[in-house]
C-alpha positions in Angstrom: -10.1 3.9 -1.7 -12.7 1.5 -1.4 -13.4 -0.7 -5.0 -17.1 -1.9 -5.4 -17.6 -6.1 -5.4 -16.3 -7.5 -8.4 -16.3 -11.1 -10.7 -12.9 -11.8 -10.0 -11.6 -14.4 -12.8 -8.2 -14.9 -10.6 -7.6 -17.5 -7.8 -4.6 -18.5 -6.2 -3.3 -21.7 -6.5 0.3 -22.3 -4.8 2.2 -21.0 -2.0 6.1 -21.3 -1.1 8.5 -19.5 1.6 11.4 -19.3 3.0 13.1 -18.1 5.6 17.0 -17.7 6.7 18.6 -20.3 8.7 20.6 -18.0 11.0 18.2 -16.9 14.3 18.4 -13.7 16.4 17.1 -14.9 19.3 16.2 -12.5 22.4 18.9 -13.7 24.4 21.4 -12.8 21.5 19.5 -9.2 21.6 20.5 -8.9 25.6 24.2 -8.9 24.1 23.8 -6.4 21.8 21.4 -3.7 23.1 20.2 -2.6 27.0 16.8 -5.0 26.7 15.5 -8.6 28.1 14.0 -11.5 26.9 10.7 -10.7 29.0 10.7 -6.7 28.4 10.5 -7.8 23.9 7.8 -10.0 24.7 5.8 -8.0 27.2 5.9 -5.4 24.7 5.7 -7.2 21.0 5.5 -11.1 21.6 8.5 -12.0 19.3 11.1 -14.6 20.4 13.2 -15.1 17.7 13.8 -13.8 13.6 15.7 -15.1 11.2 18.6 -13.0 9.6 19.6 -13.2 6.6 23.9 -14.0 5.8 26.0 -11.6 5.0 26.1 -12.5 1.4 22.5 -13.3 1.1 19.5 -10.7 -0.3 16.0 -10.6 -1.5 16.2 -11.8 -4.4 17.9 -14.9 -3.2 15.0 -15.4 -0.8 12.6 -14.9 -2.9 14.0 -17.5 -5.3 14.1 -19.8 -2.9 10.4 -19.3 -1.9 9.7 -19.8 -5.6 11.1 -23.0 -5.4 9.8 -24.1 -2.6 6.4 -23.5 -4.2 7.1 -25.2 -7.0 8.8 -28.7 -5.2 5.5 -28.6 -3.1 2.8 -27.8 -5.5 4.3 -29.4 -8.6 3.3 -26.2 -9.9 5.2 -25.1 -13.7 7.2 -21.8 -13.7 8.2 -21.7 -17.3 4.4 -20.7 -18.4 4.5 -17.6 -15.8 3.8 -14.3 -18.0 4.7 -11.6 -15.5 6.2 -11.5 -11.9 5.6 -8.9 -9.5 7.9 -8.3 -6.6 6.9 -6.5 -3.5 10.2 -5.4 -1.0 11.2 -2.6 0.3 15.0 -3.8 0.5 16.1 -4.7 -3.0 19.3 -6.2 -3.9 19.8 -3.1 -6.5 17.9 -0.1 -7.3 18.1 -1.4 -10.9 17.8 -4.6 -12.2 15.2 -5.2 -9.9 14.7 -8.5 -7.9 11.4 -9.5 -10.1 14.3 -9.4 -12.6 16.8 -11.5 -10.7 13.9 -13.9 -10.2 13.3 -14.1 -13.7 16.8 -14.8 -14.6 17.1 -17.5 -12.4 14.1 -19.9 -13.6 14.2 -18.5 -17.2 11.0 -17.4 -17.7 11.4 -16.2 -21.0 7.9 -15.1 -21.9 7.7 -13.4 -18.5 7.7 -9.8 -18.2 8.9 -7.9 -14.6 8.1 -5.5 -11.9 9.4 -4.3 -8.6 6.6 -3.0 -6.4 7.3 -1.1 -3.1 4.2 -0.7 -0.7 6.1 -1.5 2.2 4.6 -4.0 4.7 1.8 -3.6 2.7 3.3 -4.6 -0.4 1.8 -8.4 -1.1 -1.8 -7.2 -0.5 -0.8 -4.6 -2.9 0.8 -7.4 -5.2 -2.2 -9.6 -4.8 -4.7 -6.5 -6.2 -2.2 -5.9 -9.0 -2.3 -9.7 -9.7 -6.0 -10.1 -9.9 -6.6 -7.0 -11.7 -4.5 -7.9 -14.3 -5.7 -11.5 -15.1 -9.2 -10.0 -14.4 -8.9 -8.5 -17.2 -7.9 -10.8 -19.5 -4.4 -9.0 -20.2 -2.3 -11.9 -18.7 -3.2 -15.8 -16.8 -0.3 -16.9 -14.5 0.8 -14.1 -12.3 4.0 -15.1 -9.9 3.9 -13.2 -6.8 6.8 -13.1 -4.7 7.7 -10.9 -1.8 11.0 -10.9 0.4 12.6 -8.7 2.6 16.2 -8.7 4.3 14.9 -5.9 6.9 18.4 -7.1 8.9 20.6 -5.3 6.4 18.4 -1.8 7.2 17.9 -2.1 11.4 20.0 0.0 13.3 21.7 -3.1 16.2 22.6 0.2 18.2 18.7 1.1 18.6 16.7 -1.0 20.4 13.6 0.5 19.8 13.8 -0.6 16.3 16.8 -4.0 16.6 14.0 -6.2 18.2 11.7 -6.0 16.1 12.7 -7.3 12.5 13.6 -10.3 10.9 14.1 -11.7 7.3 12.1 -13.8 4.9 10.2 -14.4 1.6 6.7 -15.9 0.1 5.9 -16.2 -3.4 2.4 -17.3 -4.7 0.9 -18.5 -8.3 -2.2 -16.6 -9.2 -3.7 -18.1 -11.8 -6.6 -17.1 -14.6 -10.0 -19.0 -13.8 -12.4 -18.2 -16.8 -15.3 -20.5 -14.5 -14.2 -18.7 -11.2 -17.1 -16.2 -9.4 -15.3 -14.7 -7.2 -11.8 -15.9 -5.8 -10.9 -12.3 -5.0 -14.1 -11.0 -3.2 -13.5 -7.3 -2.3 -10.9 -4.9 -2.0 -10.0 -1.6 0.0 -6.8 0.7 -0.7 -5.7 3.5 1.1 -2.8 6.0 1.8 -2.1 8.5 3.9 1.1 10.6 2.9 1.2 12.8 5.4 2.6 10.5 7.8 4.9 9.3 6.0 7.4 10.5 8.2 6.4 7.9 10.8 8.5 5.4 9.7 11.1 5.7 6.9 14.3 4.6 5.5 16.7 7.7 3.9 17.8 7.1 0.6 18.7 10.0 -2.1 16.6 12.6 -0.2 18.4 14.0 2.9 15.2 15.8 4.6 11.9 15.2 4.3 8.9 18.1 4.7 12.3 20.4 5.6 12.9 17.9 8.7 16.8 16.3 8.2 17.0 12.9 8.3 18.2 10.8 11.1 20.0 7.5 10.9 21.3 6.9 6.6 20.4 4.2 5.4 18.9 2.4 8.4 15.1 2.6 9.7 14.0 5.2 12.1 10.4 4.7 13.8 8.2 6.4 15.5 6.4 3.1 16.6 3.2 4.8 18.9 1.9 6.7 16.4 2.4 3.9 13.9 0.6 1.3 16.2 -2.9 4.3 16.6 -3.5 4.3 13.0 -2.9 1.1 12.5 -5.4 0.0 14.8 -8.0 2.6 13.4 -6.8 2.4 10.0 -7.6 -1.3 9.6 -10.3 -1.6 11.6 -12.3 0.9 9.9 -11.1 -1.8 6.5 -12.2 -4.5 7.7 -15.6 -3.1 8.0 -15.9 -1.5 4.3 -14.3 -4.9 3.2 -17.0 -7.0 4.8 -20.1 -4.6 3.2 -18.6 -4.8 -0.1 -18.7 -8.7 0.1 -22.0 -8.0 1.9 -20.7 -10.5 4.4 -20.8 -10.7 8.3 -17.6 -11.4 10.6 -19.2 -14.8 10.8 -18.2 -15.8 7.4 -14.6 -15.0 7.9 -12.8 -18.3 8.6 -8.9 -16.3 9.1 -8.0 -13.2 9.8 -3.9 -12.6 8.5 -3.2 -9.3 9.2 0.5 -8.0 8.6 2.5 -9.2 11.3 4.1 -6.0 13.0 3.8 -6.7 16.5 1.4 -9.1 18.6 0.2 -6.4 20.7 -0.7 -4.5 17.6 -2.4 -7.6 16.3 -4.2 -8.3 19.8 -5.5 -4.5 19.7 -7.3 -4.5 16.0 -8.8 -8.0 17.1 -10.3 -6.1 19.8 -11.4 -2.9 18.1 -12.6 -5.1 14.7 -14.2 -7.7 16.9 -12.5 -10.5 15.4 -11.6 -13.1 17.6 -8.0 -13.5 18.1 -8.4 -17.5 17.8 -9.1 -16.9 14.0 -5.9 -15.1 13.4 -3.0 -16.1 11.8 0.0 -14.9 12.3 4.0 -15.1 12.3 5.6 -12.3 14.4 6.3 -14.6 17.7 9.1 -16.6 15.5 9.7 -14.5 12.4 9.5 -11.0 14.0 8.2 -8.2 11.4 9.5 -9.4 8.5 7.5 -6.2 6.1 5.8 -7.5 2.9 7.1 -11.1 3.5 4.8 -11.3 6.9 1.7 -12.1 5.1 3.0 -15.2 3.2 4.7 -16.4 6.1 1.4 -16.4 7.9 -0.6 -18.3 5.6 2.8 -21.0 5.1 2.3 -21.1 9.2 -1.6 -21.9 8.7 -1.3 -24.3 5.9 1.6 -25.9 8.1 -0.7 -26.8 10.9 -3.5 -27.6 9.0 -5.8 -24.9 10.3 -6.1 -23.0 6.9 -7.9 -25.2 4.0 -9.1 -25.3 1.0 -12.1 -23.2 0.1 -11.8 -20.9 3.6 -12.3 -17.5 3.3 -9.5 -15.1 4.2 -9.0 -11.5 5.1 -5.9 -10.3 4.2 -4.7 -6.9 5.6 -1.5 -5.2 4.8 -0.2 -1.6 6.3 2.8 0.3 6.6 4.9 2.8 6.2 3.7 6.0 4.1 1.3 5.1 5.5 -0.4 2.8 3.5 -2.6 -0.1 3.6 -4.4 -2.6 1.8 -6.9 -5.2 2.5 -8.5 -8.0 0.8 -10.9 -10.9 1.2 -10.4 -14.3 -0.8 -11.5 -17.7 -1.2 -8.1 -19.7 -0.6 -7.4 -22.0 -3.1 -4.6 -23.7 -2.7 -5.0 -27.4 -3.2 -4.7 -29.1 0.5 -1.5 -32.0 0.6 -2.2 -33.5 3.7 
């Protein structure tokens, strides 16, 4: 679903993350599964993810990120009116980690939602957040999304083992009654039929009338994933720049989720987007899901190549499949 050019009266205006301080590196991986250092490279560029401890989850990472946004930004929590968590891998099935998050700052006035849009999840969170201060029904949106993807990969399977890591970003969006246009366009799509692609069994024990392998841990079937990602987006990015009636000229960085480099280095290609404007964080984070996103931008803003007033293009997609993609002003306040 494509949404027509809108006034957007949302910006964002602070970011935070964290990641765990435990690293899987590949080395460790050589210990643990029949694959090398140079065969996870060759075939997804990551080095090294963080994991997660045993007693640590999502909400705790996500918390953290919070934090962090607020040490850096100076930025007030207690004035927050609704938070929206995008995971996949919750603490609980109920109370939610928006919930957890809420009861750790005491955000009294602050109502709570979990959101589950897989690696496609903040984009998704990011829409939500806009629409609803776009509207007028709330001003200070808290955005958080974290994912403990460690505590779902199968260490047996190293089709799946190398690839994910842990990690949370959380960002304010905030009401801007003067603002023209902070979120600039939009495109949503979904394609349930593949759902089947990549999933994680739960309650269900078949799908379609197909059992389900592997309870409780991921199970992917990463070629066909990577082919409609690489259409699937690219065709996005187009319909998002003719909403914003913009050229790829006027795109300063690209952050598309952060699956796999190769996947990254193929929609470049096929958008014709240069790989130079791309940020990313797979190489040291792996695929951390809905947390990839934030991570990217915290990378950017770390080595001063995303500023103030640049024009991003955001792209989510994942699992069910589903995808998301939106372009924004950034407006986060530079600190250097």
């Amino acid at each position: 679903m494509a949404t027509p050019k809108s006034l957007s009266k949302a910006r964002i205006t602070a970011l935070g993350t964290y990641v765990p301080d435990k690293i899987l590196t590949n080395e460790d991986l050589e210990r643990l599964v029949d694959t090398s250092d140079e065969w996870i490279v060759q075939r997804t560029g990551i080095k090294e993810r963080h994991i997660a401890a045993e007693d640590e989850f999502t909400s705790h990472l996500c918390i953290r990120a919070a934090e962090r946004l607020r040490e850096t930004y100076g930025a007030a929590l207690d004035d927050v009116d609704l938070i929206i968590a995008s995971t996949t891998t919750p603490d609980f099935s109920f109370p939610t980690v928006s919930c957890r998050v809420q009861q750790h700052f005491g955000m009294e006035r602050a109502g709570a939602i979990d959101l589950n849009a897989t690696c496609a999840g903040f984009a998704y969170a990011l829409h939500l957040a806009n629409g609803m201060i776009s509207s007028g029904l709330h001003r200070k949106i808290l955005v958080v999304a974290g994912e403990t993807m460690s505590k779902i990969t199968d260490y047996t399977d190293r089709s799946t083992c190398i690839l994910f890591g842990d990690g949370a970003g959380a960002v304010l969006v905030e009401a801007d009654p003067e603002l023209s246009g902070g979120f600039e366009s939009v495109i949503l799509g979904t394609n349930g039929a593949g759902g089947i692609h990549v999933y994680r069994t739960g309650l269900a024990e078949q799908m379609d009338g197909q059992p389900l392998e592997g309870k409780g841990k991921i199970v992917q079937n990463g070629r066909e994933v990577f082919k409609w990602a690489v259409r699937t987006v690219s065709a996005g990015i187009e319909q998002l720049l003719e909403q914003a009636e913009l050229t790829r000229e006027d795109i300063d960085w690209f952050v598309p989720h952060s699956a796999n480099l190769r996947m990254i280095e193929s929609i470049c290609e096929k958008a014709d987007l240069p790989l130079a404007k791309t940020l990313q964080s797979v190489q040291d984070m792996g695929n951390t899901s809905s947390a990839s996103i934030p991570l990217a931008l915290q990378a950017g803003v770390n080595s001063g190549r995303l500023k103030f007033g640049d024009r991003v293009l955001l792209y989510g997609f994942g699992s069910g499949l589903t995808h998301a993609g939106l372009l924004l002003r950034w407006d986060v306040p530079d600190l250097s």
